[in-house]
VEXNU-465184 format. One record per residue (C-alpha): x, y, z; residue in one letter. Coordinates in pm, 1 decimal. Layout:
<rs>
<c1: X c2: Y c3: Z rest: a>
...
</rs>
This chain:
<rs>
<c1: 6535.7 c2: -1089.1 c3: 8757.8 rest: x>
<c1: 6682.3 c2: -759.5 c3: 8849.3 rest: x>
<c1: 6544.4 c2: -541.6 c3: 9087.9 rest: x>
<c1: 6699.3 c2: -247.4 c3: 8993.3 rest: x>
<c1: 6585.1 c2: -298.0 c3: 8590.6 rest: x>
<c1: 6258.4 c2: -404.4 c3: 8734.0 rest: x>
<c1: 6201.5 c2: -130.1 c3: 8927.1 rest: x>
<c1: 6350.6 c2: 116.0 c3: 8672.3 rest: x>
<c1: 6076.8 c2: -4.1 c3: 8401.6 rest: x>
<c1: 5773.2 c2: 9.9 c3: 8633.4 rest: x>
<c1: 5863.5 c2: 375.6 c3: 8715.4 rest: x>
<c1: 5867.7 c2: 400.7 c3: 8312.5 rest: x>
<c1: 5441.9 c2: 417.4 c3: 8332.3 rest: x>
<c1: 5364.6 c2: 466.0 c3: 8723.7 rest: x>
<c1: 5117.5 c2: 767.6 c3: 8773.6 rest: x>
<c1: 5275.6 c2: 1098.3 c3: 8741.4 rest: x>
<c1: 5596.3 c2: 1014.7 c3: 8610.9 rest: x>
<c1: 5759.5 c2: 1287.4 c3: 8367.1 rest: x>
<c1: 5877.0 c2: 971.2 c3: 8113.8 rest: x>
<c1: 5593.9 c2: 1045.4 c3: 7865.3 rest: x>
<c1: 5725.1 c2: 1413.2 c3: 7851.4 rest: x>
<c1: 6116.6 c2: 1338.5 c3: 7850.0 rest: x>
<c1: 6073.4 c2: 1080.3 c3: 7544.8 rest: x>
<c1: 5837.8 c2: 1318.3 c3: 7378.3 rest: x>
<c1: 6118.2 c2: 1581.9 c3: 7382.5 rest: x>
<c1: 6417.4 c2: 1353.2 c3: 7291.2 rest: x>
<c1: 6180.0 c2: 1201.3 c3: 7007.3 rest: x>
<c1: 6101.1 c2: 1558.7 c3: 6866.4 rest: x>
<c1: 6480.7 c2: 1663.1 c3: 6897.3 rest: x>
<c1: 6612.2 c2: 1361.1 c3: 6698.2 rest: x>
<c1: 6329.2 c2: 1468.1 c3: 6440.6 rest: x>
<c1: 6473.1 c2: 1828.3 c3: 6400.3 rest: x>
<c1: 6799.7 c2: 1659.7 c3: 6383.9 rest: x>
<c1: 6762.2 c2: 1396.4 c3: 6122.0 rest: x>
<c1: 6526.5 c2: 1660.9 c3: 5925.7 rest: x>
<c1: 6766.3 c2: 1958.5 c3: 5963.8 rest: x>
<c1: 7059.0 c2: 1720.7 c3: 5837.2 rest: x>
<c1: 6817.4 c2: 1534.0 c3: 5520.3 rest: x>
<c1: 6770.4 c2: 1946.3 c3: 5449.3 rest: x>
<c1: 7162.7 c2: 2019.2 c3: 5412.6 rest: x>
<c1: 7230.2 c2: 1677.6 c3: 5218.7 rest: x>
<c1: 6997.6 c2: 1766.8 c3: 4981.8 rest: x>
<c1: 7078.6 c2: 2078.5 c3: 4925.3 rest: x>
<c1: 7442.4 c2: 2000.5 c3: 4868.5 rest: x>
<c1: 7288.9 c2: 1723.7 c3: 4606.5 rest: x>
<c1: 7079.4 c2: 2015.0 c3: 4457.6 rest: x>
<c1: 7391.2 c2: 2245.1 c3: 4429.9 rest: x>
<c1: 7617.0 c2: 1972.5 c3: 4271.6 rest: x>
<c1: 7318.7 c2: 1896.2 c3: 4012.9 rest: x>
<c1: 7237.5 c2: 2252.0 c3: 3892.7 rest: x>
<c1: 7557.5 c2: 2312.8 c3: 3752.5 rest: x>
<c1: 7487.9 c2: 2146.6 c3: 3371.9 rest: x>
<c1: 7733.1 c2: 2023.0 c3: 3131.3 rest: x>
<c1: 7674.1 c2: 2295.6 c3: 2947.5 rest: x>
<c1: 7697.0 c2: 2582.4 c3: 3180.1 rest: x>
<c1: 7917.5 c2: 2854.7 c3: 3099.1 rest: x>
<c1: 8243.3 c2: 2815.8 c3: 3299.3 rest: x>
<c1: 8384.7 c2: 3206.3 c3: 3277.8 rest: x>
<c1: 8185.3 c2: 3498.4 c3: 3310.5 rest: x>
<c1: 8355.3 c2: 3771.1 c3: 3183.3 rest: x>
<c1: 8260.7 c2: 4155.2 c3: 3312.0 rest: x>
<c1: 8291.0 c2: 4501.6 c3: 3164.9 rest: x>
<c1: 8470.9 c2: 4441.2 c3: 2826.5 rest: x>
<c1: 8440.4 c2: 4758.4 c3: 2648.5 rest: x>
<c1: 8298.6 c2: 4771.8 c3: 2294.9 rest: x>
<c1: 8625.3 c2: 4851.8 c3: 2096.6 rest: x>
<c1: 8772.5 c2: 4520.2 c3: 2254.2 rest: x>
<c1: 8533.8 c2: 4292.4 c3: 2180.7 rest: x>
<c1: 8696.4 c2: 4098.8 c3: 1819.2 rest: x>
<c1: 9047.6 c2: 4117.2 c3: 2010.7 rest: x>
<c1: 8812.5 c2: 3933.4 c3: 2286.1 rest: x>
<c1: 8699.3 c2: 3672.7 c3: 2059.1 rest: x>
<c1: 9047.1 c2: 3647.1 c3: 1879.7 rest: x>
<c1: 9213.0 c2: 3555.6 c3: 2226.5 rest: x>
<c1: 8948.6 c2: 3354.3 c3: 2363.4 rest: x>
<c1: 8924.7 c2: 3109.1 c3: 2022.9 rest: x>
<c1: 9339.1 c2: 3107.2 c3: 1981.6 rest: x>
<c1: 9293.8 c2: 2950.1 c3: 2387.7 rest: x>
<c1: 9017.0 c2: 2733.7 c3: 2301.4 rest: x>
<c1: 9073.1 c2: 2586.8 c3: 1984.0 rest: x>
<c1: 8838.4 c2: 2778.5 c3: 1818.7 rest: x>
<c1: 8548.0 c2: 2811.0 c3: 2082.4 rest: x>
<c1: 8400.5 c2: 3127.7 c3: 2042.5 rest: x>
<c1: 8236.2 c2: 3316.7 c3: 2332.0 rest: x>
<c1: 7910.0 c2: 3446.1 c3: 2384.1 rest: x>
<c1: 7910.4 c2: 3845.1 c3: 2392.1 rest: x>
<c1: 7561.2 c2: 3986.5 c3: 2543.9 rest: x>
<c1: 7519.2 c2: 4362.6 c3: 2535.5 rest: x>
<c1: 7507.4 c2: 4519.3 c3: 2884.3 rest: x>
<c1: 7364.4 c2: 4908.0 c3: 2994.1 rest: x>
<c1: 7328.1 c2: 5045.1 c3: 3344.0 rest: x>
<c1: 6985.7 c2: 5223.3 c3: 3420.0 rest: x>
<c1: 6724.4 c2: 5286.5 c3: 3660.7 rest: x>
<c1: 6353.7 c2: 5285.6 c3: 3627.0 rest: x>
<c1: 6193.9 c2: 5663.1 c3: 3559.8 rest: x>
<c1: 5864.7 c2: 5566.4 c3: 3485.6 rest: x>
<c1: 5607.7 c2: 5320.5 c3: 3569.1 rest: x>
<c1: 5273.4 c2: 5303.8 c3: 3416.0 rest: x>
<c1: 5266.2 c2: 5686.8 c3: 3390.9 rest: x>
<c1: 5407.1 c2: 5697.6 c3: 3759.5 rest: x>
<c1: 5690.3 c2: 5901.3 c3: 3819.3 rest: x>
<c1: 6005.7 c2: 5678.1 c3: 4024.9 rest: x>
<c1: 6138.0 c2: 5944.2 c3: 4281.3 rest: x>
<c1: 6391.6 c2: 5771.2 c3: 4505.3 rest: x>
<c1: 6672.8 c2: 6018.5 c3: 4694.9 rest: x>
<c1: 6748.4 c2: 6001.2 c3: 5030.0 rest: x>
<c1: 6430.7 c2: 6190.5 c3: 5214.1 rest: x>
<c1: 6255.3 c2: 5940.1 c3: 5065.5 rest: x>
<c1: 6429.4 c2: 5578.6 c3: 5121.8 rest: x>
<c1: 6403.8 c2: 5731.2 c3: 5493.1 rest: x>
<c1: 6027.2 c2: 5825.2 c3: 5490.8 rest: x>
<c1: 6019.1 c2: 5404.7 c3: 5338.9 rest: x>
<c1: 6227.9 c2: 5296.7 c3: 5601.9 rest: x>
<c1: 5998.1 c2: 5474.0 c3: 5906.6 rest: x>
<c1: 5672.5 c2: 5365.3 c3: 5733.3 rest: x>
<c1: 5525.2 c2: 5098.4 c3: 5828.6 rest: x>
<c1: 5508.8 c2: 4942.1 c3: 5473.8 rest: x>
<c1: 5334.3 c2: 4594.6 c3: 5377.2 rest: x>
<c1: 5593.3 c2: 4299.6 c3: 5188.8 rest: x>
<c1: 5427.2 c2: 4354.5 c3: 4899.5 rest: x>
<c1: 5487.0 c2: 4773.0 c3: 4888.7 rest: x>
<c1: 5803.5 c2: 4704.9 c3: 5008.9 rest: x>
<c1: 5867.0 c2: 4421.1 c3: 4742.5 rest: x>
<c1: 5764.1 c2: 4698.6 c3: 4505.2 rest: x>
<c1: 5957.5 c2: 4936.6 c3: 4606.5 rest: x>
<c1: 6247.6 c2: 4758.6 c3: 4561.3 rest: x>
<c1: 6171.5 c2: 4668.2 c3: 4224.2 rest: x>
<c1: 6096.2 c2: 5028.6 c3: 4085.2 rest: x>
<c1: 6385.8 c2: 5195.2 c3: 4280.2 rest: x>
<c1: 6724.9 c2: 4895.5 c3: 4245.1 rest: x>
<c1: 6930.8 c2: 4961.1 c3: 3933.5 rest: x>
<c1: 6890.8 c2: 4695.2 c3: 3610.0 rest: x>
<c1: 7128.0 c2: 4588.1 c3: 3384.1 rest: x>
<c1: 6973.9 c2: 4625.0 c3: 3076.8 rest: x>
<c1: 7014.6 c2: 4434.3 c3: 2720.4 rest: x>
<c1: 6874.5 c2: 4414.0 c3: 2395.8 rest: x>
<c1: 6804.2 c2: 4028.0 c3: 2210.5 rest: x>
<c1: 6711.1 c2: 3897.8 c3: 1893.6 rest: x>
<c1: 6634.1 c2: 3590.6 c3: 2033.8 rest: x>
<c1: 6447.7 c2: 3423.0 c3: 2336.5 rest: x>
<c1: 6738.3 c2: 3343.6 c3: 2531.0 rest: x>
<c1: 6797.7 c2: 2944.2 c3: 2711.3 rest: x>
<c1: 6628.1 c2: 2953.4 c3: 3017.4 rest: x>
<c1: 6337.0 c2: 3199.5 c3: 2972.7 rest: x>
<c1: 5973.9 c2: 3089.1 c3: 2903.9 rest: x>
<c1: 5708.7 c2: 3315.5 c3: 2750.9 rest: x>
<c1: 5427.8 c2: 3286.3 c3: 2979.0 rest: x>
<c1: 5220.1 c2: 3589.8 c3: 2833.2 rest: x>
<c1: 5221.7 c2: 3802.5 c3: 2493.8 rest: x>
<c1: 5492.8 c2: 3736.5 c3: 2261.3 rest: x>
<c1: 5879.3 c2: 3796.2 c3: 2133.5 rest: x>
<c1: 5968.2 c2: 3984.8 c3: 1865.5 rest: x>
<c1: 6068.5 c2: 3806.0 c3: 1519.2 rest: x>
<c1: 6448.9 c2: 3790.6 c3: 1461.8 rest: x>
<c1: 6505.2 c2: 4072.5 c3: 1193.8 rest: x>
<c1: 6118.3 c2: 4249.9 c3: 1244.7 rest: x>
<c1: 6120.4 c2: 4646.2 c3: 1159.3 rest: x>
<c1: 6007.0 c2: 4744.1 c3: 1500.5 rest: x>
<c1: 5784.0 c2: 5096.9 c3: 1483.8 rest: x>
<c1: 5862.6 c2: 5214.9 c3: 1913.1 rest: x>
<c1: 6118.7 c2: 4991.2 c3: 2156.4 rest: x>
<c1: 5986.0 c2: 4694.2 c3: 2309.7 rest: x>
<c1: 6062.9 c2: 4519.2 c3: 2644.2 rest: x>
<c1: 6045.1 c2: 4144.2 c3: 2805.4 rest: x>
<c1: 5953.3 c2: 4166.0 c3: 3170.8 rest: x>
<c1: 6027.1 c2: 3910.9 c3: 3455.7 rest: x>
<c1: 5734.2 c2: 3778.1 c3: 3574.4 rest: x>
<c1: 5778.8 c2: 3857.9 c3: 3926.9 rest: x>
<c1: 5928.7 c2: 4152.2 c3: 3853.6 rest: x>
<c1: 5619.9 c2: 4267.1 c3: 3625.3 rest: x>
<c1: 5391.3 c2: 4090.0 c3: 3914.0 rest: x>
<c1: 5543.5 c2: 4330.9 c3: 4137.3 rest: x>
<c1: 5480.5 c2: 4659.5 c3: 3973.8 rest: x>
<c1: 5163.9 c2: 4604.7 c3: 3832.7 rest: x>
<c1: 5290.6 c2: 4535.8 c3: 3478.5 rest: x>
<c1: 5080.3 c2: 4399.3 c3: 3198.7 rest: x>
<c1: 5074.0 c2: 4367.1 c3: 2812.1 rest: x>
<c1: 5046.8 c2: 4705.1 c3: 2660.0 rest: x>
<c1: 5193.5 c2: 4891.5 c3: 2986.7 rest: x>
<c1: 5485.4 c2: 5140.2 c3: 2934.4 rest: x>
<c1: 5803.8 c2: 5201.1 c3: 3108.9 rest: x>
<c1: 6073.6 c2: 5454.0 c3: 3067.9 rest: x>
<c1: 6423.6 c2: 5413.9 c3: 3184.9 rest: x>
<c1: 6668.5 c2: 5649.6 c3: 3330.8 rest: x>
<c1: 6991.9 c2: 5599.7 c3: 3081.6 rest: x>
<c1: 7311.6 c2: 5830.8 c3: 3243.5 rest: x>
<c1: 7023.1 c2: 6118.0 c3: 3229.1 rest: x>
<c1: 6823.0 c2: 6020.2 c3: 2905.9 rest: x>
<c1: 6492.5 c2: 5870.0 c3: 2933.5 rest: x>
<c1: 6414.1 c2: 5519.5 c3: 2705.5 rest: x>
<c1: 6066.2 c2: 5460.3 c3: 2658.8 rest: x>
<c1: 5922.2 c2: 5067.4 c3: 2600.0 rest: x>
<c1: 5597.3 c2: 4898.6 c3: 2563.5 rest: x>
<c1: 5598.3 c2: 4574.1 c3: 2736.1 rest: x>
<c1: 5538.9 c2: 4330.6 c3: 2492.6 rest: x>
<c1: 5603.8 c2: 3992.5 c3: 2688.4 rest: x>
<c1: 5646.8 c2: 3840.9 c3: 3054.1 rest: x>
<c1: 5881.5 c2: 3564.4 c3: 3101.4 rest: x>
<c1: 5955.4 c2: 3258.3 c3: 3367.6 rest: x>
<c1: 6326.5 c2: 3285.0 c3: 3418.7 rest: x>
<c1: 6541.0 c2: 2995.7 c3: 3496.0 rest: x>
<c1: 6762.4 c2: 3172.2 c3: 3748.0 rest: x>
<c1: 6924.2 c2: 2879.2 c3: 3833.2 rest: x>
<c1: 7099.9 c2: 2767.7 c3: 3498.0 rest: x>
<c1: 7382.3 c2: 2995.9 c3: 3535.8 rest: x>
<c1: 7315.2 c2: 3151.6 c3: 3212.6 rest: x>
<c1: 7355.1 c2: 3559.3 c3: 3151.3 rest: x>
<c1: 6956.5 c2: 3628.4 c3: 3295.4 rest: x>
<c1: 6805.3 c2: 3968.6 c3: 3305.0 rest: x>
<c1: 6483.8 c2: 4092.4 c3: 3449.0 rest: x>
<c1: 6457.8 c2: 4345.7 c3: 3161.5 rest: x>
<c1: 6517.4 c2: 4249.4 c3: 2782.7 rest: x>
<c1: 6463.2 c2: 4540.8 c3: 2530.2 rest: x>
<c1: 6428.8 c2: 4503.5 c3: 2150.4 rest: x>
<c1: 6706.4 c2: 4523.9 c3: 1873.2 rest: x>
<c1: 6786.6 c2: 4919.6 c3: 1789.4 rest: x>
<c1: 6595.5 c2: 4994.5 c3: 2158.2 rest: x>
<c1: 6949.3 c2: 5093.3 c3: 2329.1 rest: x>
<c1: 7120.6 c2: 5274.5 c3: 1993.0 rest: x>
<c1: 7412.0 c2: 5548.6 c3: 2110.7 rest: x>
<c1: 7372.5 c2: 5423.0 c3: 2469.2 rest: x>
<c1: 7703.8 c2: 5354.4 c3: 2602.8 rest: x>
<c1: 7771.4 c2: 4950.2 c3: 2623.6 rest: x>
<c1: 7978.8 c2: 4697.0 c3: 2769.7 rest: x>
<c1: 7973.9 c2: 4325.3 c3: 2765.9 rest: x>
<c1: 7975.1 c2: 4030.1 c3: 2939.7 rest: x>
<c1: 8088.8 c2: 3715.7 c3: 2788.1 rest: x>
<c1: 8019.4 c2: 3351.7 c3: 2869.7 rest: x>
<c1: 8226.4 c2: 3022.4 c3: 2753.2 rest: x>
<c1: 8262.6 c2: 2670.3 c3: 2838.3 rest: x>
<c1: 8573.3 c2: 2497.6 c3: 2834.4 rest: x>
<c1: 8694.9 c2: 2227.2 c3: 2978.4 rest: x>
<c1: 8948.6 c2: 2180.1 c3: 3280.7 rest: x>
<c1: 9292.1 c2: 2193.3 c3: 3139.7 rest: x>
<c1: 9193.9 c2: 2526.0 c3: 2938.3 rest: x>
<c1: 9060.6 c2: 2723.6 c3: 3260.2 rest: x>
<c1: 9369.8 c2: 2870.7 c3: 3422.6 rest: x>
<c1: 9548.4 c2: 2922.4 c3: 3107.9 rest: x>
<c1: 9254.3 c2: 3101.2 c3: 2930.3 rest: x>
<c1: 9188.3 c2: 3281.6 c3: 3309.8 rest: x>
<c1: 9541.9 c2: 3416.3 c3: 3285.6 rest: x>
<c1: 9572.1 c2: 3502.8 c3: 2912.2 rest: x>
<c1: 9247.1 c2: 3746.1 c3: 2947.6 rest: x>
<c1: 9372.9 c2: 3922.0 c3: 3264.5 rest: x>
<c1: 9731.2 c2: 3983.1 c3: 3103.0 rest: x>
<c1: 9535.0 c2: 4111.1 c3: 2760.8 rest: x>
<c1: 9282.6 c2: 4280.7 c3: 2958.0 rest: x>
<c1: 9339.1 c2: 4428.5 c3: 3275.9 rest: x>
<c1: 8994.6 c2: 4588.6 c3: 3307.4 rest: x>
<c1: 8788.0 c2: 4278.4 c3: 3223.0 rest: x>
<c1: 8686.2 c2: 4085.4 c3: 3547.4 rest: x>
<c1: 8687.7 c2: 3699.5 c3: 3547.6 rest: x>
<c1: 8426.0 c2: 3529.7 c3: 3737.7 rest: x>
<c1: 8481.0 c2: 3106.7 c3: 3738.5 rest: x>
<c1: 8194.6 c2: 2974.3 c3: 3840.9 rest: x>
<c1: 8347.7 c2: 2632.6 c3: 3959.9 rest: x>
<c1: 8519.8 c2: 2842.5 c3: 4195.1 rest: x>
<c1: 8187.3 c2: 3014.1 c3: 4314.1 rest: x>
<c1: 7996.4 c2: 2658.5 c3: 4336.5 rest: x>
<c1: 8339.2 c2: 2509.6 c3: 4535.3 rest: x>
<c1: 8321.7 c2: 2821.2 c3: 4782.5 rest: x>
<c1: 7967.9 c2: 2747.8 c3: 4871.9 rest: x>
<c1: 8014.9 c2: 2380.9 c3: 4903.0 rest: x>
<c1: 8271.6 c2: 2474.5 c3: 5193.5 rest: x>
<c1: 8068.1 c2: 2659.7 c3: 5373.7 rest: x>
<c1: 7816.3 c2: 2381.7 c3: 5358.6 rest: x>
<c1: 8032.9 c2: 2110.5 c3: 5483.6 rest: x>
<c1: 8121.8 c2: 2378.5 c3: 5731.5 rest: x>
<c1: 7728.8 c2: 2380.3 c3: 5832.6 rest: x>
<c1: 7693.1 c2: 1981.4 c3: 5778.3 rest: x>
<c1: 8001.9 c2: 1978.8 c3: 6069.0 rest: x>
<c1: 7840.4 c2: 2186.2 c3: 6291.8 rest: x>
<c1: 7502.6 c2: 2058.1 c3: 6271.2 rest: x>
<c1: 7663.4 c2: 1692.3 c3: 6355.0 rest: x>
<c1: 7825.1 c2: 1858.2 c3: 6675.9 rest: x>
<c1: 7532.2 c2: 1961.2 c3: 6769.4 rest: x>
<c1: 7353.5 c2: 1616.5 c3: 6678.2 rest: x>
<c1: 7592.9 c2: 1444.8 c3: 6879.9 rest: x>
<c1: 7592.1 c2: 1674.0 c3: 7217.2 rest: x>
<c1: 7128.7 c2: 1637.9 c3: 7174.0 rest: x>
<c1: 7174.9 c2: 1286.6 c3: 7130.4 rest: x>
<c1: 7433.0 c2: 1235.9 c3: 7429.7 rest: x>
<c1: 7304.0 c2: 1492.5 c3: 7661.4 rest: x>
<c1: 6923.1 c2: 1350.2 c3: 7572.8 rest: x>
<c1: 7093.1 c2: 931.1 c3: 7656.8 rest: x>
<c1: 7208.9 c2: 1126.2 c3: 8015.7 rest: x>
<c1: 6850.4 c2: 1249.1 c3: 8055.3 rest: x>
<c1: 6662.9 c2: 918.8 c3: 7973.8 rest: x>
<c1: 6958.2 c2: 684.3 c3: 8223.5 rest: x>
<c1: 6870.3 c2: 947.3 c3: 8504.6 rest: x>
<c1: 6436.1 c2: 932.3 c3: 8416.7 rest: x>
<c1: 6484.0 c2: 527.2 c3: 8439.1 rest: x>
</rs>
């Protein structure tokens, strides 16, 4: 019985009227909205979920090879008798290639940079010329798939070095079974047959490596180690602060820490995305009162 609502809904479908476009636009807003904020919560969901029961809880960086049973000694006498995982660890850059030379100085990352390179040269590039951190496994470690050729047998008399690509990584460069590499070691050149490509699990927090050479493949090169261990939550900070006062050069990483940094800056980005939600939504209600 209103006039005013009465005429307010006619002018809702009279001829020429920008309604139509208005609730299209408010309708597609709320859609990026609700989509945008289904996006965040999930991936806060996905972040709490990665983290398994049995994910290593330290990461510890650059212990040197003469302190590596003090290491262990500390580390069980903390744990009640946990013992860490050690993997091998050597710095290097790719030399060769397939029989292709890897020449990267500075006249040349500039020629890359003004070239107008595709994603895949440039995805190559950055493959052949980044540094690796290199180990050497008996085993297939957790996490890592064979998806072509094979590992080597635990104990196996090995006749030239072997090495376990990536896949994308051997995708990138061109890499197959059979195809031979050589890395630059502090000046010495290593030379490996590919003998497998993997599917890596980058997302178990596990020690994962794009390159995994063969036992006896990185003799006399000069190592350090990384160790992994899971304890549980009363042992962290006391087992955090025993290493650093033993070992001042070893760097802890906890990765609770790392996985409760990034969960602040989410809720950080789940607040501002609701400000923003809420200003759309009440500046599209002003819109749609004046349309009516």
């Amino acid at each position: 019985r209103s006039v005013c609502l009465r005429y307010a809904v006619g002018n809702v479908t009279r001829p020429g009227g920008d309604s139509a476009g208005i609730l299209i636009a408010i309708g597609l807003s709320v859609t990026i909205i609700v989509t945008v904020s289904l996006i965040e919560k999930a991936l806060i969901r996905e972040v709490g979920e990665a983290r398994r029961d049995d994910a290593p809880t330290f990461f510890f960086i650059d212990i040197q090879p003469d302190q590596t049973e003090a290491f262990v000694r500390l580390v069980k006498g903390r744990t009640e008798g946990s013992t860490p995982e050690l993997t091998p660890l050597v710095r290097s850059r790719i030399h060769r290639v397939g029989g292709e030379t890897v020449r990267v100085d500075e006249e040349q990352e500039q020629d890359d940079e003004e070239r107008d390179e595709s994603k895949e040269e440039r995805r190559r590039q950055w493959y052949v010329s980044r540094e690796y951190a290199l180990t050497y496994l008996e085993r297939l470690p957790k996490g890592n798939e064979i998806v072509r050729g094979q590992w080597w047998t635990a104990g196996q008399d090995l006749a030239k070095p072997l090495v376990s690509v990536e896949e994308e990584a051997a995708k990138a460069m061109g890499l197959n079974i059979g195809s031979t590499m050589e890395f630059d070691i502090q000046g010495t050149t290593v030379a490996a047959e590919v003998s497998s490509i993997r599917k890596v699990d980058w997302g178990s927090f596990s020690t994962n490596f794009y390159m995994i050479l063969s036992p006896g493949s990185l003799e006399g090169a000069p190592l350090t180690y990384v160790g992994t261990i899971h304890v549980g939550a009363g042992q962290e900070i006391p087992l955090q602060q025993a290493v650093v006062a033993a070992f001042p050069n070893v760097s802890a990483i906890h990765v609770g820490d790392v996985l409760d940094n990034f969960g602040r800056v989410l809720d950080r980005l789940s607040l501002a995305i609701r400000a923003v939600a809420l200003f759309c939504l009440v500046s599209g209600a002003l819109v749609m009162a004046a349309a009516l």
